[in-house]
C-alpha positions in Angstrom: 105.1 3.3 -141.9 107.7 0.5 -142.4 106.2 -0.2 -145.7 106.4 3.4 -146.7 110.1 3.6 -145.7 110.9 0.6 -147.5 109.0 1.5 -151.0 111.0 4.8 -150.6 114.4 3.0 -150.1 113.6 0.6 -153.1 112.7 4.1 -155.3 115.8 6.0 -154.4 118.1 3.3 -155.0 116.6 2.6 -158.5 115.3 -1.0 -158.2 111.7 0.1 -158.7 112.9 2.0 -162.0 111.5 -0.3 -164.5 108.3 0.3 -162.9 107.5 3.2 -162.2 107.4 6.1 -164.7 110.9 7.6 -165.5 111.9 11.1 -164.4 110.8 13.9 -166.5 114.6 15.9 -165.9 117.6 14.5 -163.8 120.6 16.4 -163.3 124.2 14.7 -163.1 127.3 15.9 -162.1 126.6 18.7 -159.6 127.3 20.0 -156.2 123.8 19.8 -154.7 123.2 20.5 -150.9 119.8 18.7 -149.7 119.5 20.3 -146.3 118.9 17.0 -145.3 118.4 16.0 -141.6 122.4 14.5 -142.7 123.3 17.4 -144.5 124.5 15.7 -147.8 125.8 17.2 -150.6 125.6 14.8 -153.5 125.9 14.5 -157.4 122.4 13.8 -159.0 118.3 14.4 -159.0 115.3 13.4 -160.4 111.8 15.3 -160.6 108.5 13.9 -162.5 105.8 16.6 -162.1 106.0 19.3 -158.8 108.4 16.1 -157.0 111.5 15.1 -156.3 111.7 11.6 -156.8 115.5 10.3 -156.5 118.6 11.7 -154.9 121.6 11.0 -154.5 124.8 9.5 -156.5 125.0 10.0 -160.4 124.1 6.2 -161.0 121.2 5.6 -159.0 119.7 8.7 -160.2 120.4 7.6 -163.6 118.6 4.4 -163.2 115.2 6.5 -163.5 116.0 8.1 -167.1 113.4 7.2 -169.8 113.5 7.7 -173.5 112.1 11.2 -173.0 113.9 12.4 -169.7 116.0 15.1 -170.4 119.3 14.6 -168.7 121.1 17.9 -167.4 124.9 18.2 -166.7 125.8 20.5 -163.6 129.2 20.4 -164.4 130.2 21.0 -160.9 127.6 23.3 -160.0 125.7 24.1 -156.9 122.2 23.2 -156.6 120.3 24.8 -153.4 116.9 23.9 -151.9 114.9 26.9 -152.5 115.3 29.7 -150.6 112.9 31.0 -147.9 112.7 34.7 -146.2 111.2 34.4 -142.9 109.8 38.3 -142.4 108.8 40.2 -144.9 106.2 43.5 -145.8 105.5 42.6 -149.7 103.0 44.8 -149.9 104.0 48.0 -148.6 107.7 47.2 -149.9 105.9 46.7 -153.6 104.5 50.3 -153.1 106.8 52.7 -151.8 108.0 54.3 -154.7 105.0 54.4 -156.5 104.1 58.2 -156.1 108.1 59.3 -156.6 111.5 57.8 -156.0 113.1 58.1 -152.9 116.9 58.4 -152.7 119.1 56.8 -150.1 119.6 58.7 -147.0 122.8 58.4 -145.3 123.0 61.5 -143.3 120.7 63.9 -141.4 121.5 66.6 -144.7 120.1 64.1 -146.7 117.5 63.8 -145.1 116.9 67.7 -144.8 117.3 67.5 -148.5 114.8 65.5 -149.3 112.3 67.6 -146.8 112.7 70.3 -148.8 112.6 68.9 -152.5 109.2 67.8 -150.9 108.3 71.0 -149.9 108.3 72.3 -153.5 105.7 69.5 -154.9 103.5 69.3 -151.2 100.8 72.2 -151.2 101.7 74.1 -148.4 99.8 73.0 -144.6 100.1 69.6 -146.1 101.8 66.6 -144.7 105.3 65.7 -146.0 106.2 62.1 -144.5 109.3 60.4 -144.4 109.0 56.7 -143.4 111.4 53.9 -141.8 114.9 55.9 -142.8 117.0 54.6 -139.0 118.6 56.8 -137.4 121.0 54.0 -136.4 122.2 54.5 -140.4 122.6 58.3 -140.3 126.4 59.4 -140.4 125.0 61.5 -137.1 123.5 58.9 -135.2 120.3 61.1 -134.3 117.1 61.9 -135.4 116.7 65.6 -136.7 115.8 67.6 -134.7 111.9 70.2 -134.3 114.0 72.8 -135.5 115.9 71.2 -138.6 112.9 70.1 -140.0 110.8 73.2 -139.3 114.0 75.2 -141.5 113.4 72.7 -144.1 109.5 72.9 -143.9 108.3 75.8 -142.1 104.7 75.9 -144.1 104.2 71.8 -143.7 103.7 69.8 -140.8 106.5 66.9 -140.8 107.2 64.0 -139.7 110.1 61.5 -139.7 109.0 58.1 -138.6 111.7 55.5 -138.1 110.1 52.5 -136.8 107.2 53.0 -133.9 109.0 56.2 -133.2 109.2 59.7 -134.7 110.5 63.2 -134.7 108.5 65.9 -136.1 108.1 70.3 -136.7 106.1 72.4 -134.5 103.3 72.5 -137.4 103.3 68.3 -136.7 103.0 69.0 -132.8 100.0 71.9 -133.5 97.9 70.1 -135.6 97.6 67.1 -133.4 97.4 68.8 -129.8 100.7 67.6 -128.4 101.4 70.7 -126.4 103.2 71.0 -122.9 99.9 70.0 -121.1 99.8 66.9 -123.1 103.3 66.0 -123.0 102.4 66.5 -118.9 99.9 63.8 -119.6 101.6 61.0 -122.4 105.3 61.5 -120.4 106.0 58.5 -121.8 105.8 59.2 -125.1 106.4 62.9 -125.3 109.7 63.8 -124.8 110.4 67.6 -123.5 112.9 70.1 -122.8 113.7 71.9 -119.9 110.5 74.5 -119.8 108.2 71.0 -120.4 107.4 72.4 -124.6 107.6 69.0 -126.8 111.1 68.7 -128.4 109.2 66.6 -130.9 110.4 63.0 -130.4 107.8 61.0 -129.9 107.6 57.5 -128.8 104.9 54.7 -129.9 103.8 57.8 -132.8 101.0 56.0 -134.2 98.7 56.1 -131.0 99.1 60.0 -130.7 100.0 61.4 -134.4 97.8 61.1 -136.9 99.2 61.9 -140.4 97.5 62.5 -144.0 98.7 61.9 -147.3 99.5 64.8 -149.6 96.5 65.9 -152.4 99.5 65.2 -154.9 100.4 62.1 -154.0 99.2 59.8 -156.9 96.5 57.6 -156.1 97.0 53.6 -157.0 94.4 51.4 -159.1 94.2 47.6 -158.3 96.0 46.6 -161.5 98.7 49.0 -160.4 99.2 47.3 -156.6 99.0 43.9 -158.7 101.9 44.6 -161.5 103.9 46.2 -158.9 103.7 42.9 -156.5 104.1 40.7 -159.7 107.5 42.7 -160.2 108.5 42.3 -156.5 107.6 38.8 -156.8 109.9 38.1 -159.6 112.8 39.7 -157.9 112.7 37.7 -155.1 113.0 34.9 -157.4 115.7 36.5 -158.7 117.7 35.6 -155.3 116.9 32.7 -155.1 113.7 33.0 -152.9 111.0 30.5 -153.5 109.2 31.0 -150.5 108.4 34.0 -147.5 106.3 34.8 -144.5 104.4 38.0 -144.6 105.0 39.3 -141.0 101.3 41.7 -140.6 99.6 40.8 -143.4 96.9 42.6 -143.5 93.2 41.6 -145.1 93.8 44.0 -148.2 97.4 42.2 -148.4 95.9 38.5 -147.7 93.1 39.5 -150.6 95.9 41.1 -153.2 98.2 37.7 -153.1 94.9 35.0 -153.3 93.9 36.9 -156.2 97.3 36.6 -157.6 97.2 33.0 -157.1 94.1 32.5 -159.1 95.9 34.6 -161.8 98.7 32.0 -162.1 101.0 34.9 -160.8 102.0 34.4 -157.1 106.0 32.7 -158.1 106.6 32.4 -154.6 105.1 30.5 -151.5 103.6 33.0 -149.2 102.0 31.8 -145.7 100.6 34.5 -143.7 100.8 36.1 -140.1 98.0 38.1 -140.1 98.1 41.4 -138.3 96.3 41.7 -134.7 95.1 43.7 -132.0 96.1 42.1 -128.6 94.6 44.8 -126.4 90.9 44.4 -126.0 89.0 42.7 -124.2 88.6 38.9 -124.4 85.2 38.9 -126.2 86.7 41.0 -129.2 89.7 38.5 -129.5 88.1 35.5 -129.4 85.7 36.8 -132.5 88.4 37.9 -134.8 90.9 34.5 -134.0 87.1 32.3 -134.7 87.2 34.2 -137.8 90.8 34.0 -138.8 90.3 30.0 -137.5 87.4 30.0 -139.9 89.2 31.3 -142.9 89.9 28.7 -145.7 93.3 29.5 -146.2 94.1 28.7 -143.2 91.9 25.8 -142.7 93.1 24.3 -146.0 95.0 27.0 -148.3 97.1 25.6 -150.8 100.7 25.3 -151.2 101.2 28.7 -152.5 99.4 30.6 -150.3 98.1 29.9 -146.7 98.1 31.9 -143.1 99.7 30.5 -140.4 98.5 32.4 -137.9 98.9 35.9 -136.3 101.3 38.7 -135.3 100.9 41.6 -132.8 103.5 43.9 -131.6 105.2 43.6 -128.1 107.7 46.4 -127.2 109.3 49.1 -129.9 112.3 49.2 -131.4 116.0 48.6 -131.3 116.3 51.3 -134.0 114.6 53.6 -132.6 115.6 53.8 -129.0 112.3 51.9 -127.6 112.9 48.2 -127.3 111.7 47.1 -123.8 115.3 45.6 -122.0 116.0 44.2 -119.0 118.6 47.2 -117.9 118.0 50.7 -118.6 119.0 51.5 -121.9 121.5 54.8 -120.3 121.6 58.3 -121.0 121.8 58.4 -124.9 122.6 61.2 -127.7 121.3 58.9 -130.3 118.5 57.9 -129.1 117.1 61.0 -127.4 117.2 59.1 -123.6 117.3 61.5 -120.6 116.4 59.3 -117.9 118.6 57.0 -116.8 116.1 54.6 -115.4 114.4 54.1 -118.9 114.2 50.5 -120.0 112.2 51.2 -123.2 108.4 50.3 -124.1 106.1 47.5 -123.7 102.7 47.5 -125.2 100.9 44.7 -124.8 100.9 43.7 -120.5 100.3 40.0 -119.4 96.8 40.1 -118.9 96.1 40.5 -122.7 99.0 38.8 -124.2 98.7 35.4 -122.4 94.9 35.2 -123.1 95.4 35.8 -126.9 98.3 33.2 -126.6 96.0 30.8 -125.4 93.2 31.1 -127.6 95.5 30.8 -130.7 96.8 27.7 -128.9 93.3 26.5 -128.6 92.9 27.5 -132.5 96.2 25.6 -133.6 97.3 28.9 -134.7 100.9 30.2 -134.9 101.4 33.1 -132.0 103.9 35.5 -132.6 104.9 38.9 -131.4 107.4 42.0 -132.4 109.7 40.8 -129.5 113.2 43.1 -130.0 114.1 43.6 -126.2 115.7 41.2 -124.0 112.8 41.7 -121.3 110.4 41.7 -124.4 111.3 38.2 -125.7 111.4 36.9 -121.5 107.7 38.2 -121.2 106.9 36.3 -124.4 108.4 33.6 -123.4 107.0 33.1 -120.0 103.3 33.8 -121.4 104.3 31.0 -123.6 105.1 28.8 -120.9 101.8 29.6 -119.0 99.7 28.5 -121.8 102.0 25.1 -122.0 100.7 24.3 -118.8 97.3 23.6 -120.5 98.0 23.2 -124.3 101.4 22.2 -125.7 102.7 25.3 -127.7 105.3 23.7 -129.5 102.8 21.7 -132.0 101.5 25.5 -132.9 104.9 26.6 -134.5 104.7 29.9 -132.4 108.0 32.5 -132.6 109.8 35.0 -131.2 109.7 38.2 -134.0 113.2 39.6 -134.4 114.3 38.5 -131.2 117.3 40.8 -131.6 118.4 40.8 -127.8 118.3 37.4 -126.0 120.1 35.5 -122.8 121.1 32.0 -122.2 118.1 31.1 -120.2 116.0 32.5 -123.5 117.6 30.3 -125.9 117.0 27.6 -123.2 113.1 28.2 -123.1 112.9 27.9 -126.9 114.6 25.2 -126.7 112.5 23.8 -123.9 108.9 25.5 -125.8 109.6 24.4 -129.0 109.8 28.0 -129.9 110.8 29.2 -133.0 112.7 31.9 -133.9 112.6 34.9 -137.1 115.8 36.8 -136.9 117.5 39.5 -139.7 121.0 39.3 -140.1 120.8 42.9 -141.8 120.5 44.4 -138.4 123.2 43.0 -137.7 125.3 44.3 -140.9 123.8 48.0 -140.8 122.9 48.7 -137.0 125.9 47.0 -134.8 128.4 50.5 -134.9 125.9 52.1 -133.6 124.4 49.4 -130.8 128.5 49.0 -129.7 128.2 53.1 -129.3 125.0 52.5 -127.3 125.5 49.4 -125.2 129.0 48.4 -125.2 129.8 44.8 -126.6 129.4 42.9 -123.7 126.0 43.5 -123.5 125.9 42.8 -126.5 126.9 38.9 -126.1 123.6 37.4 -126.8 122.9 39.7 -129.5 121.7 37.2 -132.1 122.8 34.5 -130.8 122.3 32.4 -133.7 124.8 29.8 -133.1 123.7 29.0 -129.5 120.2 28.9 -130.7 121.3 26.3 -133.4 123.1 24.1 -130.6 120.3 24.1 -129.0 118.5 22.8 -131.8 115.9 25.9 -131.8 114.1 26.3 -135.3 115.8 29.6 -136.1 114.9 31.1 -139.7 116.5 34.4 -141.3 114.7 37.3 -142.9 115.0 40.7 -144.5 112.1 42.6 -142.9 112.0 44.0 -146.4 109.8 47.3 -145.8 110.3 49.2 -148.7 111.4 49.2 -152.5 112.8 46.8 -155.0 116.3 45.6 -155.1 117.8 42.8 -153.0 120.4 45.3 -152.1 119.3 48.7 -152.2 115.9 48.0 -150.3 115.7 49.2 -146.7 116.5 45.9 -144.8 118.4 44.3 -148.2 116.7 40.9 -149.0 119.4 39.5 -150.7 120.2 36.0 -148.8 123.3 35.4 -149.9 124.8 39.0 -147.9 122.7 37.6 -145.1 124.6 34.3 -145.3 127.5 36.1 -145.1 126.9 38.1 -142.1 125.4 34.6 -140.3 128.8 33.3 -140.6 131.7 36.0 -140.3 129.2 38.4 -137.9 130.8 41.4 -139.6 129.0 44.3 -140.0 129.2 47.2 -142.3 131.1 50.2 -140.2 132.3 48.1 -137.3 135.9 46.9 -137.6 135.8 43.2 -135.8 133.1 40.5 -135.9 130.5 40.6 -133.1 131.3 37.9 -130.6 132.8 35.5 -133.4 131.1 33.0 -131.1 128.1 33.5 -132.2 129.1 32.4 -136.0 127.1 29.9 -138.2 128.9 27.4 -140.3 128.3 27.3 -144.2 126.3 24.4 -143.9 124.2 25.8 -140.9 124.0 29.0 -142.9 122.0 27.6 -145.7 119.5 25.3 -142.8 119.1 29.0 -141.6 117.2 30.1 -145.0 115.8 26.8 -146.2 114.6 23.8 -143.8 114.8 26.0 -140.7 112.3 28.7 -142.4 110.5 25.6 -144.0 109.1 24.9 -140.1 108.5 28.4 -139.8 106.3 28.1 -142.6 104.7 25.1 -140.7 105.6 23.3 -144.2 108.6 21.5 -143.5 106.8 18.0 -144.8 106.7 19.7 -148.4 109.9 21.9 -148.8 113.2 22.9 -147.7 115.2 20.6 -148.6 115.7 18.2 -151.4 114.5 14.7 -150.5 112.1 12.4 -152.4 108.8 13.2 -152.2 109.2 16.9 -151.8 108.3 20.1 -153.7 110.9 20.3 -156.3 112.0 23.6 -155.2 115.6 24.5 -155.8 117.9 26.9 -157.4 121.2 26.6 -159.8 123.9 29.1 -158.3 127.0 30.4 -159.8 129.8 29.3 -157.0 130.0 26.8 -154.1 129.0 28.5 -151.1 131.0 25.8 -149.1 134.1 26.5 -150.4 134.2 29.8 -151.8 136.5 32.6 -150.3 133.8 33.7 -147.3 133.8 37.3 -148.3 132.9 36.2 -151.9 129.4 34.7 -150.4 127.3 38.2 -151.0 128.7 38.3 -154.5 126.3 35.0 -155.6 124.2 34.9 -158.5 121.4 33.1 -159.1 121.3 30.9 -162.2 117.7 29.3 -162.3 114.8 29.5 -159.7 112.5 26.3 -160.0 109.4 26.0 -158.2 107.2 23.0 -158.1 109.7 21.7 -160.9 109.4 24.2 -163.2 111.6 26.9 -163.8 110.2 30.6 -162.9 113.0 32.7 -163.4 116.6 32.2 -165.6 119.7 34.7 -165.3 120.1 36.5 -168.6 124.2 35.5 -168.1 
């Protein structure tokens, strides 16, 4: 080790210049933030092949220049590590307006609107479905209700899913049984009115509705699926993104991207959490994690693509009325909440989800779990902390999913677990007028508590949950990092007039940890990239302003210059 560290010391400060090859590009004069475990920001750096090989001050970078290096003037520009989304859906994102565009919905007439526009092109007694449009971003506040969508669809059955949840038309109720005797026997998940008849919100949909595709709907080819992900691909690059986690990847999605990869395609690092049944019996688990165990791109992968390990879903949603909390969530217009006892839903109990912690602990796989709830993410946590008692977690790089809703003793236990976290700043900038409606702001104090979980030195990354479209800004969840950064560090939101507890603020510098070296461990590749250091994937990106020291609210506004990925450059701004 001590010869290592020295040979590296003797490289970066030059003196081993004459013998070694010289850098194939260095870059002078510049602004560029390493991410560093010291958090420099300094003038110069060097690549030779996929590596970094000297940073640092204009003159000892300089000392590895060749006849044929090219030499690059910043000018003053900012040079980033790459950029890394913790939680995304490529896949089903890359689809979603494959068959027909789909217009931004800001209101419960818009959504009507588009029910019936539908309703022209859908055969009649065919499904029209509407997917992941919150109700926590309707000018209402609601979801519409049986009878609105049965006037804007009265010869289709319908249904408006928003997260786990739904509301859906009498023809939606009919076809799949949910009458008053079975709303008697799911109470639950069927809400009803006074005389016991479904009203038609249901919670945890997908175990009780089953839904079809319309005849018209065009059908996709391969090649399709594969230009479509290419052109996603290339927009995330576009941002700055050089790397993302697929959060439920499923086998189809794990095949698509490997197949990509052999096509010289795949422009940014994917590692995988692939998606998982927790409730079965042991004998069932323990098959599918040997298999997933067994899997070469997990054994070995490559640096492009590679699982991590797998994801399962713990409670519902905080969009949708059905996170599991510690408190009742209270009698509630918006969400449809009549009882003032109900503290939301959890899906997975403790005698299936500490087992399946365990055996991915046994596996060296990463564990995590769709954790939105404040009771959720404690009954993660404490499974966690029972399988520690046998096999150290930490080493596993397990995470709380979303992990909207915490306490100071759950920041405490990741700190204490080594428990990562994957959190989306966009929920915060779209969803916190309506949360303050629901909850109040004190109860909202450890809502993302992002600078507690910093001081505490927990490995928290930020992500989009991009879900559907392309467009860094008009997808659903936005996946444009630099608006995130922005919310991280002035907690404003988008209809709420003050930040949400201030407190809870990033710096600029802890800002840009949050979506490089911090998401680099969530990648379980921090050895390789997320920051610039010799020896590292040259991974970076040229931006058009200094995020240290530009006006805050000028932060979303960024533009990427040049993406470069294993040192060489995927994607240039036409500017």
């Amino acid at each position: 080790m001590f010869i290592r560290i020295l040979i590296v010391g003797l490289i970066s400060g030059g003196a081993l210049a004459g013998a070694e090859e010289p850098a194939e590009r260095i870059w002078t004069q510049g602004r560029i933030v390493t991410a560093d475990s010291q958090n420099r920001v300094v003038s110069a750096m060097a690549i030779r092949g996929e590596r970094i090989i000297a940073i640092g001050e204009d003159a000892e970078v300089l000392a590895h220049r060749g006849p044929e290096t090219q030499v690059i003037d910043l000018a003053g520009g900012m040079v980033l590590p790459g950029l890394i989304d913790s939680h995304v859906h490529a896949a089903g994102a890359a689809m979603f307006e494959f068959d027909h565009p789909v217009p931004e919905m800001a209101s419960i007439a818009d959504v009507l609107a588009y029910v019936r526009q539908r309703a022209e092109v859908v055969p009649e007694g065919e499904w029209i479905n509407l997917q992941q449009v919150f109700i926590t971003r309707l000018k209402e506040q609601r979801y519409p209700t049986r009878d609105e969508l049965d006037a804007a669809a009265p010869r289709h059955p319908v249904a408006f899913r928003t997260g786990p949840d739904a509301s859906v038309n009498r023809l939606a109720l009919k076809e799949n049984g949910i009458d008053a005797a079975f709303a008697q026997a799911h109470p639950e998940q069927v809400l009803v009115d006074s005389r016991g008849e479904p009203t038609g919100l249901l919670r945890k949909a997908g175990s009780i509705l089953k839904t079809k595709p319309a005849s018209t709907d065009r059908k996709s080819t391969p090649e399709e699926r594969d230009r479509r992900m290419v052109t996603l691909l290339k927009d995330y690059n576009s941002v700055g993104l050089t790397g993302a986690i697929d959060r439920n990847c499923s086998r189809e999605g794990q095949e698509q991207l490997a197949r990509l990869e052999m096509q010289g395609q795949l422009s940014v690092r994917m590692r995988l959490s692939r998606s998982f049944d927790a409730n079965r019996p042991l004998e069932a688990v323990v098959k599918d994690l040997d298999e997933v165990a067994a899997d070469p791109l997990f054994r070995e992968g490559s640096e492009r693509l590679r699982i991590i390990g797998i994801k399962v879903f713990l409670d519902g949603g905080m969009l949708t009325g059905s996170a599991y909390m510690s408190a009742p969530w209270g009698i509630s217009r918006i969400y449809g909440i009549e009882d003032n006892q109900y503290r939301g839903m959890r899906y997975i109990p403790d005698e299936f989800l500490v087992p399946v912690v365990r055996e991915c602990a046994r596996r060296n796989l990463a564990f995590t779990a769709h954790s939105v709830g404040d009771a959720a993410v404690a009954a993660l946590l404490e499974a966690y902390a029972t399988v520690n008692r046998e096999i150290p977690i930490g080493p596993t790089h397990s995470t709380l999913t979303h992990s909207n809703f915490m306490s100071a003793e759950s920041v405490r236990r990741c700190a204490e677990l080594g428990i990562g976290v994957d959190i989306q700043p966009a929920w915060l900038y779209l969803d916190t007028h309506t949360l303050v409606a629901q909850f109040g702001e004190p109860r909202l104090r450890y809502f993302q508590p992002l600078a507690s979980l910093f001081a505490a030195q927990v490995p928290v990354g930020g992500g989009s949950d991009h879900m559907q479209k392309i467009g860094s800004f008009r997808s659903l969840n936005f996946y444009n990092p630099f608006l995130a950064m922005q919310v991280a560090i002035t907690r404003m939101s988008r209809f709420h007039p003050t930040p949400l507890h201030i407190e809870e603020a990033l710096t600029r510098e802890q800002a840009i940890r949050f979506y490089t070296i911090n998401n680099a461990w969530l990648m379980r590749s921090g050895g390789e990239i997320g920051s610039l250091e010799i020896g590292k994937r040259a991974d970076f990106i040229r931006i058009d302003r200094d995020l240290l020291l530009c006006p805050v609210e000028q932060i979303k506004d960024t533009s990427v210059l040049e993406t470069w990925l294993d040192g060489q450059r995927i994607w240039v701004s036409a500017r």
